[in-house]
C-alpha positions as CSV (number, residue, x, y, z in Angstrom):
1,X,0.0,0.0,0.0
2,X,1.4,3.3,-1.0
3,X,0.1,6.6,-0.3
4,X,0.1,9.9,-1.9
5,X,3.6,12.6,-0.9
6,X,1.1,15.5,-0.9
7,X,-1.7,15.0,1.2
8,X,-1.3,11.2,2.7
9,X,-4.1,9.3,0.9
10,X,-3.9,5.8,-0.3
11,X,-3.0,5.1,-3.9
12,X,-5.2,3.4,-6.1
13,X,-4.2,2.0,-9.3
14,X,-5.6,2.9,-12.4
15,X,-4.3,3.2,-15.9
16,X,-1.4,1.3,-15.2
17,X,-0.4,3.9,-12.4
18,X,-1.1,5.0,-9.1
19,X,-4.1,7.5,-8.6
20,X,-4.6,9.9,-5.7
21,X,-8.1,11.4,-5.5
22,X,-7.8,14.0,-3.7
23,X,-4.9,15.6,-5.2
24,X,-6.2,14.3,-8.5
25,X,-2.5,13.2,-9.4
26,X,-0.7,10.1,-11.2
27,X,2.1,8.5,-10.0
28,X,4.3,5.8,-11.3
29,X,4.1,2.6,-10.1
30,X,7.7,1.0,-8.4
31,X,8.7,-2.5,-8.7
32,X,7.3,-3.9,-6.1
33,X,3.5,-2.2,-7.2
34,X,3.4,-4.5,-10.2
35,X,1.1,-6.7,-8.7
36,X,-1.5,-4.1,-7.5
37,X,-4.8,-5.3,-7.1
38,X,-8.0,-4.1,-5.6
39,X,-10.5,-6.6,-3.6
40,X,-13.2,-6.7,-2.0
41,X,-14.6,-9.5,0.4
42,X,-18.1,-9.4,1.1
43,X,-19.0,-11.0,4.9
44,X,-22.2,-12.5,5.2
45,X,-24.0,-13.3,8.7
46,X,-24.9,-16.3,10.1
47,X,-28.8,-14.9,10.1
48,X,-29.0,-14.5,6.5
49,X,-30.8,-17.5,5.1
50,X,-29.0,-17.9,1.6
51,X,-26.6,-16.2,-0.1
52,X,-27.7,-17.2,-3.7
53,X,-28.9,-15.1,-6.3
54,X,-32.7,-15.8,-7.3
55,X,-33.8,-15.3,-10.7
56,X,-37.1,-15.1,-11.8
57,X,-38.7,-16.4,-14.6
58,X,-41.6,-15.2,-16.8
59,X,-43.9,-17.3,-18.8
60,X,-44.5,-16.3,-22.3
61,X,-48.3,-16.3,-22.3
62,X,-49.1,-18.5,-26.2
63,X,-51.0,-16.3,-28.1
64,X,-54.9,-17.9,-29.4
65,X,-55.1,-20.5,-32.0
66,X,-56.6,-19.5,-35.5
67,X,-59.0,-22.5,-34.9
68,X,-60.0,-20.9,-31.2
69,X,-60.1,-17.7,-32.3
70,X,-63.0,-18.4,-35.0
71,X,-64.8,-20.4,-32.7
72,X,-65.0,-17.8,-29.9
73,X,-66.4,-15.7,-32.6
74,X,-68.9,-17.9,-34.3
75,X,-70.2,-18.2,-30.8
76,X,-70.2,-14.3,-30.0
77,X,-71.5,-13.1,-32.8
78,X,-74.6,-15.8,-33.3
79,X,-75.3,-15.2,-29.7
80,X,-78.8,-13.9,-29.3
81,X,-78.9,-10.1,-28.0
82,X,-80.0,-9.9,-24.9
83,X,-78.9,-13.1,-23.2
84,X,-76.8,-12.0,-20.7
């Protein structure tokens, strides 16, 4: 871990060099920075029921056959009016 000359915040890498945010500056990277990485772990408590990621899925509804579709018709339209 380095950190920046000018105002004492950590370096981050980025571009292939070392980044200060404050000061908004580049620096080069040493020898022994070549192997810079930046992690994160992620701690998960013993209350939490699962830690896996649920998808859900959606049904396509299927659209009407052309079969269906006339017969729904025939029997709407030779329906008598008024037989609700």
């Amino acid at each position: 871990m380095r950190f920046c000359p000018n105002c004492d915040n950590i370096l981050i890498p980025k571009d292939g060099k070392l980044y200060c945010q404050a000061c908004e500056e580049y620096f080069e990277l040493g020898k022994n920075d070549k192997d810079y990485t930046i992690s994160k772990k992620i701690h998960h408590d013993d209350r939490e029921k699962s830690s896996r990621v649920l998808k859900k899925s959606s049904r396509v509804k299927s659209t009407i056959s052309i079969e269906d579709r006339k017969a729904y018709e025939e029997f709407f339209t030779n329906s008598e009016e008024g037989s609700y």
